[in-house]
Structures are given as C-alpha cells and as structure tokens.
C-alpha positions in Angstrom: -5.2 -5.1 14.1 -1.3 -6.0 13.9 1.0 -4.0 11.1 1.0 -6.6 8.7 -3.2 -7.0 8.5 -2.9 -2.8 8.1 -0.7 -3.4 5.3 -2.1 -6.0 3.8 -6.1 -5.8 3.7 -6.8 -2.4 2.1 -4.8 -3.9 -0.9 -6.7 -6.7 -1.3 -9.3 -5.0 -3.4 -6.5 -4.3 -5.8 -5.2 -8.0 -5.8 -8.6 -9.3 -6.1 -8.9 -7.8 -9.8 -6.6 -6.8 -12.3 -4.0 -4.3 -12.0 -5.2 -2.2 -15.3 -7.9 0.2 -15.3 -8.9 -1.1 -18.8 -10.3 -4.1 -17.1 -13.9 -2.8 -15.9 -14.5 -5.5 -13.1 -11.6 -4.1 -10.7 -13.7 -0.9 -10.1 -16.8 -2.8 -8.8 -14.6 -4.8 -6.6 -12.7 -1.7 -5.0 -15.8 0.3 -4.3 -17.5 -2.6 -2.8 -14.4 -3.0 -0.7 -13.9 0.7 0.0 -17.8 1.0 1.1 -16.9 -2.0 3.6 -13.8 -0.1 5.1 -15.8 3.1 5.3 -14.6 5.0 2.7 -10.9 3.2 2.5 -7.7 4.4 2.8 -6.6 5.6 -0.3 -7.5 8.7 -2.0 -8.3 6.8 -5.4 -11.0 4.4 -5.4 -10.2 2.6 -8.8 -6.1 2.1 -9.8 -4.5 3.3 -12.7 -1.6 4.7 -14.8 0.1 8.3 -14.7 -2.1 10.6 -16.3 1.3 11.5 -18.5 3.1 8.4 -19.1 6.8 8.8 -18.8 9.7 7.4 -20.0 10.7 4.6 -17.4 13.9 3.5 -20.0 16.6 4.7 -17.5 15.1 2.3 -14.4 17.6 0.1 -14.0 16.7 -3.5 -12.7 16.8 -4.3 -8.6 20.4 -5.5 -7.6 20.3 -9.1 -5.5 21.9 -8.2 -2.3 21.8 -9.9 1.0 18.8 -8.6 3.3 18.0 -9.6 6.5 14.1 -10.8 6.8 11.8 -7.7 7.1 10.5 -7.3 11.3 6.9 -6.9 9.6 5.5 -9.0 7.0 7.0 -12.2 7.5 3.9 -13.5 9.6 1.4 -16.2 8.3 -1.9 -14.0 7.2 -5.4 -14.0 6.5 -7.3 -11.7 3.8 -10.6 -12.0 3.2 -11.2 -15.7 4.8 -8.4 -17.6 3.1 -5.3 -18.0 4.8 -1.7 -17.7 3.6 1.6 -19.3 5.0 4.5 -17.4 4.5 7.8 -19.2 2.9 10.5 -19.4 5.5 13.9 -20.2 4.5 12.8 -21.1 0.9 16.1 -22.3 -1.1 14.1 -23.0 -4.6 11.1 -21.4 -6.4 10.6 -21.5 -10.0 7.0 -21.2 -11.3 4.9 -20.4 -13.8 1.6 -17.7 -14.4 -0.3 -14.5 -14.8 1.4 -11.6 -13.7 -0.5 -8.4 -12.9 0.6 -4.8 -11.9 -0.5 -1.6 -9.4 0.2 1.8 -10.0 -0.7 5.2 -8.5 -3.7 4.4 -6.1 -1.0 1.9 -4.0 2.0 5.0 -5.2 3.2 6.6 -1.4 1.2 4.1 0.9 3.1 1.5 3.2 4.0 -2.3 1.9 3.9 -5.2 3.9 6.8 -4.7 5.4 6.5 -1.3 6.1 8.5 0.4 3.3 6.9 2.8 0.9 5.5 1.8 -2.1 7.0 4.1 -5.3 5.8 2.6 -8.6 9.0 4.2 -10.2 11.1 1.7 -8.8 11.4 -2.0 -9.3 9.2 -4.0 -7.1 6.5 -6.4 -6.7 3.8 -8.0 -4.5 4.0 -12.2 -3.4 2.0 -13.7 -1.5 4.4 -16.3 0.2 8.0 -15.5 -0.2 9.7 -13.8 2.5 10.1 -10.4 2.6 12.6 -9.4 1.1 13.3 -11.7 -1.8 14.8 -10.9 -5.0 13.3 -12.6 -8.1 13.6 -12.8 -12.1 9.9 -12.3 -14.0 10.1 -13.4 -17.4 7.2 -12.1 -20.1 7.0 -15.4 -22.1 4.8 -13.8 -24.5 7.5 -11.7 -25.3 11.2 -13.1 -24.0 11.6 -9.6 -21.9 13.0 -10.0 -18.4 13.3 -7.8 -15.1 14.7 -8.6 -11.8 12.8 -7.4 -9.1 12.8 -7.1 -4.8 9.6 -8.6 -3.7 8.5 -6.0 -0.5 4.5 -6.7 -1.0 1.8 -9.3 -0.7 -0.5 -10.2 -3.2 -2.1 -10.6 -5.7 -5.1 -12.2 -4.2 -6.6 -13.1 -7.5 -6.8 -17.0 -8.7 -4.6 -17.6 -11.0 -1.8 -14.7 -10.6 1.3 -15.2 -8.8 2.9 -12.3 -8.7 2.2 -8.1 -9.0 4.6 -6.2 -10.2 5.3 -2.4 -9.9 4.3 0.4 -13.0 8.0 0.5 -13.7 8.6 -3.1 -14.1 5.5 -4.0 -15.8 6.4 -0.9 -17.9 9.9 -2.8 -18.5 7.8 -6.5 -19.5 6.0 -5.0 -21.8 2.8 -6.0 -19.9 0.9 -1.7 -19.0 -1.8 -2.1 -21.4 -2.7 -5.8 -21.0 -3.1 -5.6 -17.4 -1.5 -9.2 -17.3 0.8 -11.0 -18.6 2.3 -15.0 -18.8 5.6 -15.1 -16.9 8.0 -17.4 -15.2 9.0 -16.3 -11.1 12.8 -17.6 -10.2 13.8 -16.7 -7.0 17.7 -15.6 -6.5 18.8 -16.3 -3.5 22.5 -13.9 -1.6 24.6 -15.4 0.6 25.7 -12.9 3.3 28.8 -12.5 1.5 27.0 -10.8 -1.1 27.6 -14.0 -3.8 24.6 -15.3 -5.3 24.1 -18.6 -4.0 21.2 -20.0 -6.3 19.1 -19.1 -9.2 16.4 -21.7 -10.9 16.7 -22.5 -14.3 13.7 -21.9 -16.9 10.6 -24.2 -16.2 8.4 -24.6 -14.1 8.5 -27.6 -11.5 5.9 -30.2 -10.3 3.5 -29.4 -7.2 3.4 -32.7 -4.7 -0.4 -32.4 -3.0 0.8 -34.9 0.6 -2.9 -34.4 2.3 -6.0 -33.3 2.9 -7.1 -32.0 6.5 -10.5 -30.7 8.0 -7.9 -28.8 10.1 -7.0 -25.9 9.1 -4.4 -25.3 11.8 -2.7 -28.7 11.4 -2.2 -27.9 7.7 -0.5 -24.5 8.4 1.8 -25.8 11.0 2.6 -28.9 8.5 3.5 -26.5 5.9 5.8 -24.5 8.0 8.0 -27.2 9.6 8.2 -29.2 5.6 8.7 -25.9 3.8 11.7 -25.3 6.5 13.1 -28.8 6.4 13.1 -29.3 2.8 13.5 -26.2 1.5 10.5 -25.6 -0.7 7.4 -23.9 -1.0 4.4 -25.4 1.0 1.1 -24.4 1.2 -2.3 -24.9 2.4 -5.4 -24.5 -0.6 -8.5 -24.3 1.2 -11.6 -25.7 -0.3 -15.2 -26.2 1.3 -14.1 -28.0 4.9 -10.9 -29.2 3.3 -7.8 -27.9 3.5 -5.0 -29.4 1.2 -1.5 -29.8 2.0 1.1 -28.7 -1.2 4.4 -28.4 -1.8 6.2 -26.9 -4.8 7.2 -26.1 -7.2 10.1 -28.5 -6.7 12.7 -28.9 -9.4 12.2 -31.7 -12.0 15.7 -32.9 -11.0 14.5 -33.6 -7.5 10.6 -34.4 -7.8 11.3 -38.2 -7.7 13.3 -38.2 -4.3 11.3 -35.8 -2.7 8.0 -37.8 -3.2 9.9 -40.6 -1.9 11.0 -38.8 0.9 7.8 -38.0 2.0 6.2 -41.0 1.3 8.9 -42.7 3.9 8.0 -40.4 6.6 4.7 -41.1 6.8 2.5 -39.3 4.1 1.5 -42.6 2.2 -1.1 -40.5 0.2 1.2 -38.3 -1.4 0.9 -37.9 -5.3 2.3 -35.4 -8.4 -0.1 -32.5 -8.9 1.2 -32.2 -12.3 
C-alpha cells in the first residue's frame, strides 16, 4: 500500500458520514469500517468534539503563501471503489455546497500529505485540489468566512465538498450542525509571495464533454484538459459509465470554453447547469 492509500483510507469512514457526533449514522459507518480494517487505526471508533470546549477566538486565519506541491498526496486515488483525479495546476475553482468537519479521532494522525493533523489550527480536507492549496470557505447561512490550507482528502460523502478542521468550523459557526452551506474560492501565490488570483462569489457552471465505459480514458482525459485549460475536471462514475466533467468554470468564461471544446472534437459537450 503506497503513503497516500495509508493516509487516505482509514479516513474514509469519517468522510463517508458527517463530521458531528450528533448525527447517529456516522457511528454505524466507522465501526463497520473499523471491523473491516481489523480493529482500525485510531484509538476512537466514533469522532467528536473536546470533551471541554475551548475558546478557539485567538486562531487566527491560514496566511496564503507560496508552497511547493506536497511529495505525497498529489497522486490520482481510489477509496472505497470510486476513483478520484487530483487537480493539477488548477488556476480557478469557485463552488458551492455542504461543508462538514473532523475533530479529535483524526487530532495527531498523519494527512495526505504526510503532515500532522491538529484540529486547533486552520485546515481542511479536498478531495481534488492539490496539496497544498489555500482556500476561502464562506458559511452562507450566516455570511462568516475563514481562509484555510487544504493538507487533506475528503470528504467522501455525496454532496460535501469540503471538511474543515474543529477550529475552523468552530470559526463558521458550523460545531453543532455537523454541516453547513458554504462557497470554496481557491487563492492562488505566485512564488513571489503576491496573490495572483482569487474567485469572486458564485458558483460557476459544470460542462459534462462525455461519457466513457473506460474508466482509464476518462482519468487521463481529465488530467491533460484540467492542465491545459486550467480548470477542474473530473471523472463521476455511474453503473459502467464513467462521465467526463469540467468545472466549475467562471460564468465570464463558460461560453468560450464550451466552444473551445466543442472545436476540438467533443461535439457532445453540454452545460450541466
């Protein structure tokens, strides 16, 4: 088993729940996983909050700095069946969805990329963008904002897009939810240290350009298309199919993009939303 599969699939019983213990599913799901990985590698079977909760006020936000791409992490993966491509190069990602958080079962174990989790400090989990990435996580249920250095993978639950550390879902406002709405904008730093890019509010469209019963032609697709254009592509995989997406793309640049792609060759290509 390589580093990142060690890192990556004794969380996915967190990622397939929610990350509060007030939600009662999670603790069937991490026992059944646990009893599968023979006992598991954590000393808590179900996740929670500190038995005292403190006062996180003084936790500043994560700084955007310039970070060289983790050595671990940064691989394509595969948890539980599905695979996941990871975001290479990715100039613009702006989306929208459920947020979810982890707390002390993951607190002192390894992240994807090797670092050590500490749910004091301002993290979070993605499935796709590189590792490290800086991003803004907006509660829209409540306007409240964090910034965040993305050195995780997950959640691998439908629906959520990102997991956020104790601290910062202390910060959104989002501990005894479990979940909360939110918008993801990445911020991208130049080497120099300047920050180069940040995605306004909104969410973008999602192009779907084909459907494959080839799994590995629809992962290498996504690769080269993510690199050359800049955005998020990935493969959904459903029954034998596996679907080709890219996106979110900025509003600004939907209409050239699906024209782009269109010209080189992916006649089926269509908005998603």
């Amino acid at each position: 088993m390589n580093n990142l599969a060690k890192c990556v699939l004794p969380l996915a019983a967190l990622w397939l729940a929610a990350c509060s213990s007030s939600q009662p599913e999670r603790q069937d799901n991490d026992e059944a996983y646990d009893r599968e990985t023979a006992g598991g590698r954590y000393a808590l079977r179900q996740d929670k909050a500190p038995g005292v909760a403190p006062n996180l006020d003084h936790v500043k936000d994560a700084v955007p700095r310039y970070e060289p791409y983790s050595r671990q992490g940064n691989k394509d993966y595969n948890v539980w069946g599905a695979d996941y491509v990871v975001w290479r190069d990715i100039e613009n990602y702006k989306d929208k969805g459920l947020a979810s958080w982890y707390g002390t079962k993951f607190h002192g174990y390894h992240t994807s990329n090797g670092e050590v989790y500490d749910m004091y400090t301002m993290t979070a989990a993605h499935k796709h963008l590189p590792l490290p990435s800086f991003v803004r996580v907006t509660n829209t249920a409540n306007g409240k904002q964090v910034i965040v250095r993305v050195n995780d993978r997950g959640p691998f639950h439908d629906g959520r897009i990102i997991d956020v550390s104790y601290a910062a879902a202390y910060k959104l406002g989002m501990l005894d939810t479990g979940t909360a709405p939110v918008r993801v904008e990445l911020i991208r730093t130049a080497p120099s240290g300047r920050e180069t890019w940040l995605a306004q509010a909104g969410a973008g469209k999602h192009i779907q350009l084909l459907a494959t019963r080839s799994g590995d032609k629809a992962k290498e697709l996504a690769a080269r298309l993510s690199r050359e254009y800049g955005f998020p592509a990935r493969v959904e995989h459903q029954s034998e199919w596996y679907k080709l997406q890219m996106g979110p793309i900025p509003v600004s640049k939907t209409d050239d993009t699906l024209a782009r792609l269109i010209a080189e060759g992916y006649a089926q290509a269509y908005f998603l939303n």
